[in-house]
Phi, psi and omega in degrees: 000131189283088203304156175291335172247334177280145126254124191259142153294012182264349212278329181280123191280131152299174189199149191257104178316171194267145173027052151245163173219150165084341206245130163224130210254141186214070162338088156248358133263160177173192187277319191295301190287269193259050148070057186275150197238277210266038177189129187230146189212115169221172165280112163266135150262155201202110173288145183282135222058026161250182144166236196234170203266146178305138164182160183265163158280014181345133201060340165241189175238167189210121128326091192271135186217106198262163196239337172209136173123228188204158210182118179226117198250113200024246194254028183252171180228092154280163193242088204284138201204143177226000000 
């Protein structure tokens, strides 16, 4: 039986959003996995040298958080540096 507060990223299927290439997403909060109303949390992964076409988020605000890798957001570059 699958718990309700663990979610494994094995447990999710991805999925590639409209005017991504390369990128695959692992809803693991969300309304499917733990019934969540105002709040979502996922894993991207990203091949190098892909990712998404500029486009927005109307309504909501959104948080990136990289955990390994490079990383270029309009005309910034970030770095994973341990």
């Amino acid at each position: 039986m699958k718990s309700r507060y663990l979610v494994r990223q094995s447990d999710v299927t991805p999925y590639s959003p409209a005017n991504h290439t390369g990128t695959r997403n692992y809803r693991m909060i969300g309304k499917d996995t733990v019934g969540a109303k105002q709040v979502e949390m996922l894993i991207g992964e990203v091949e190098r040298g892909k990712g998404a076409l500029p486009h927005g988020h109307p309504g909501i605000e959104q948080v990136c958080y990289l955990l390994e890798g490079s990383a270029q957001y309009a005309e910034r570059r970030f770095e994973f540096r341990e």
